[in-house]
Phi, psi and omega in degrees: 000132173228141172223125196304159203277098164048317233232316165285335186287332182284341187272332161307311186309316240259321183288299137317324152288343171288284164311334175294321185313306189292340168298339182085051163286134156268171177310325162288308171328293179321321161306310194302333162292334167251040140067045158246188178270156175288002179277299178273033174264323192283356172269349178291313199290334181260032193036027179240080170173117174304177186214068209255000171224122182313342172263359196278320165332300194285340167298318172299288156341293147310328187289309195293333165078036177229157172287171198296322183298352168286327192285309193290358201289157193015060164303093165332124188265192205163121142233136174266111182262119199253093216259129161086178171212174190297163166313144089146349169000289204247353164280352138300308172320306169288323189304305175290342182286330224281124174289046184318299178285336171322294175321304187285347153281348177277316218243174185276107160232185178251160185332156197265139147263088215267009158309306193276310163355289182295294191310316177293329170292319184294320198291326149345279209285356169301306193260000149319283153356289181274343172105023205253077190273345172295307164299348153264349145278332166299323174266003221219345162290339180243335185263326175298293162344305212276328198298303222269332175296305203316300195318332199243006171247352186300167192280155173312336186289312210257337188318304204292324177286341189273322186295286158029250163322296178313298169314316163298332162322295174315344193255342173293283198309316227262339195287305209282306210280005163272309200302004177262015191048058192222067202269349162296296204286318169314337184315308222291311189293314161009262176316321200280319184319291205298335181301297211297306197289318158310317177294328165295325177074068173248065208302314184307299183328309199294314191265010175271352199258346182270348160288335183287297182311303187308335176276313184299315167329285152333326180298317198287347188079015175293051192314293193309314154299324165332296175300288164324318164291317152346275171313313173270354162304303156318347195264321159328288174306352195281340183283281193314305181317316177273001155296335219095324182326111198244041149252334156310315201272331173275323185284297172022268181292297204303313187283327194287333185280317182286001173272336203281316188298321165304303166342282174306325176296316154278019168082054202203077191260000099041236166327284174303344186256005171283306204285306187306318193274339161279333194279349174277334179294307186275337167303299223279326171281345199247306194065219194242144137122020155279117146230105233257132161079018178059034157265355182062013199227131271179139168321301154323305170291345161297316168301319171294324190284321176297335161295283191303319161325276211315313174307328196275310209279356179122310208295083198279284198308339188300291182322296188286328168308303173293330180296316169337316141332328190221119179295150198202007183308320191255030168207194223256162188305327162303314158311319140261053200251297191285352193265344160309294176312311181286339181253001148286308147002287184285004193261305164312322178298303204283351195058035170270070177287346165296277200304359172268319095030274172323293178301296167299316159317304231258352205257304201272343147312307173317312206192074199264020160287325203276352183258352156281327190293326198308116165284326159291352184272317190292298138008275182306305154344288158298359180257326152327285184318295184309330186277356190251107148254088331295140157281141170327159190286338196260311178310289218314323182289338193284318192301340188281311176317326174253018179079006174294149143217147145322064168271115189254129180210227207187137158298000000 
C-alpha cells in the first residue's frame, strides 16, 4: 500500500490552487468539472486529502490544462509494510476451494440433525459479529461440509429449511472475508448463498445475498456493480415492502443504505444523501432492535451509515456533528466497530490525529481481531504516521500492532 507524504500533498494543493486560479476557476466551478463535491477540492487544495488513484490526477490535470507529470513529479513515497493476513483468512479461502457439494451428491450420509444445524449457523453469525474469524473458520470447516450434505440427503419436507440455513451460512463467510479484505473469496460465498436461497425459494433470502453482494463490491471498489446490485434489489423488493411486510421493508432500507454508500464513493452526493433521507423514512417504520437478515438495521444504523457517507464525500464536520448524535450502544460489535473507525477517518480528514488515535483504540477494544484484519484501518494508520512529526507513543504501538511502519523513501 502505498500514500504520498504530508509534505507532498500540501505542495501538490498548493499547486492545484494555483492553477485552478489561473484558469479563473472558483472551487465550486472546479469541482463541478471533475463531477467532486467542493469540499473535497477545498481539503485537496489545503493537503489534508490524498489524491490516491493516478486517474483522478490525471484528471484534474487535464481540467487545470497542465501536464500530468507537472502534478505528480518527484513524490515523496510512505510505505506500508504490512507483514501476514488475518486468522482465518485462508482457512476460509480453503473452506471454499473444497468440492463440497460434489461430495454430498455423490457420497452416503446420515439423516441431518437439522436444530443443531440452525444453532451452529447462528453461532456463526455470532462470531461474525463479533469479529472473531480465527473461530469462525474453525466452525465453518466444519459446518459447510456437514450443510452442504445435510441439504441434498434430507427427506424432500426438510430441503427448503436446510438450503435456507445453508445460504445464511454462506453470508456468515461472505460477511468475515470481506471485511478481512478478501473480496475474490467472498464473490465466490455470495453466489453460493443466492443459489442456495433460490433453491429455498426464499425471495428475502435471496435479496439479502444482493446485499452481501453489494459490500463486496464496494470493498473491491467496484461502485458502480454496487450500486446496481443494490439497486435493482431494492426496486424489486418495493411491492412487498409497500404491502407492509416489514421484513422486506429492513431489506429494503439495508440495500437502500449501500446504494448511499455507492453513491458517495463515486462522488455523487446528491444522491447519497437522497438514498439516506429515504432509508431513514423505512428505519424510522422498521425501529431499533431488530435484526431481520443479520442487517442490524434500524434508525440507529442509519445515523452510522450517514456518519460514514458524509466521510466518503469529504464532509468531516458533517460526519462528526452526526456521530455526536448517536448511541451505537445496541448493536453489535461489528458495527461499532466500523462506526469508530469511521469517526477516526473523519477526525483525519480534519488532521485532529489524537483524536483519530483515540477513536480507532476505542475501534479495537470492541473488536481488535477485526480491526487488525481491516485493510482500511492499516491504510488509515499510515496516513496517521505521515501526519505525526513525531508519532505519538499511542500511533507508534497501534502501527507495530498492525504491522505497520514508516519507510521514507523517493520515486
Amino acid at each position: 500500500m502505498w500514500t504520498l507524504s504530508t509534505e507532498y500533498e500540501k505542495a501538490l494543493g498548493r499547486k492545484i490552487a494555483f492553477n485552478r486560479k489561473r484558469r479563473g476557476l472558483s472551487q465550486k466551478e472546479f469541482a463541478r468539472l471533475l463531477d467532486r463535491s467542493e469540499a473535497w477540492v477545498s481539503q485537496v487544495e489545503r493537503g489534508v486529502r490524498r489524491i490516491d488513484r493516478m486517474t483522478v490526477l490525471e484528471k484534474v490535470a487535464d481540467v487545470l490544462d497542465i501536464p500530468v507529470a507537472e502534478l505528480a513529479a518527484e513524490a515523496p513515497i510512505v510505505a506500508s509494510v504490512v507483514e501476514g493476513e488475518p486468522p482465518g483468512a485462508s482457512r476460509l479461502r480453503l473452506v471454499l476451494s473444497a468440492a463440497h457439494s460434489l461430495k454430498a451428491i455423490l457420497g452416503q450420509h446420515e439423516p441431518p440433525d437439522v436444530p443443531a444445524l440452525r444453532a451452529q449457523v447462528d453461532r456463526a453469525w455470532s462470531l461474525t459479529h463479533e469479529g472473531n474469524y480465527a473461530d469462525l473458520a474453525e466452525i465453518l470447516e466444519q459446518l459447510v461440509p456437514g450443510l452442504e450434505a445435510a441439504a441434498r440427503s434430507a427427506p424432500e419436507e426438510e430441503r427448503s429449511e436446510l438450503f435456507r440455513l445453508l445460504a445464511i451460512m454462506y453470508h456468515t463467510c461472505s460477511a468475515g472475508l470481506a471485511n478481512m479484505g478478501e473480496p475474490e473469496a467472498a464473490w465466490i460465498a455470495v453466489d453460493r448463498a443466492v443459489v442456495a436461497a433460490e433453491r429455498a425459494n426464499d425471495p428475502l433470502l435471496m435479496a439479502a445475498g444482493e446485499f452481501r453482494l453489494s459490500i463486496v463490491f464496494l470493498g473491491a471498489r467496484h461502485f458502480d456493480q454496487a450500486a446496481q446490485a443494490s439497486g435493482s434489489a431494492a426496486d424489486a423488493l418495493a411491492p412487498m415492502a409497500e404491502s407492509g411486510e416489514i421484513e422486506a421493508v429492513a431489506l429494503r432500507g439495508a440495500l437502500t443504505l449501500q446504494r448511499a454508500v455507492a453513491a458517495a464513493r463515486m462522488n455523487k452526493a446528491d444522491a447519497a444523501y437522497a438514498y439516506l433521507r429515504q432509508a431513514r423514512e423505512m428505519g424510522e417504520q422498521v425501529g431499533d432492535g431488530r435484526n431481520d437478515y443479520n442487517t442490524e438495521f434500524g434508525p440507529t444504523n442509519v445515523g452510522l451509515h450517514e456518519v460514514a457517507v458524509a466521510v466518503d464525500l469529504g464532509d468531516a464536520g458533517v460526519a462528526l456533528r452526526v456521530a455526536d448524535a448517536v448511541d451505537a450502544s445496541g448493536l453489535s460489535s461489528e458495527r461499532q466497530t466500523r462506526f469508530q473507525i469511521d469517526i477516526a477517518r473523519a477526525h483525519a480528514q480534519r488532521r485532529q490525529v489524537g483524536a483519530a488515535v483515540s477513536a480507532l483504540l476505542k475501534a479495537r477494544g470492541l473488536s481488535p481481531e477485526m480491526v487488525r484484519a481491516m485493510p482500511l484501518v492499516k491504510q488509515l494508520v499510515t496516513d496517521l504516521l505521515t501526519m505525526s512529526q513525531p508519532p505519538s507513543d499511542q500511533l507508534r504501538a497501534l502501527a507495530n500492532e498492525l504491522g505497520v511502519q514508516e519507510v521514507r523513501t523517493s520515486t
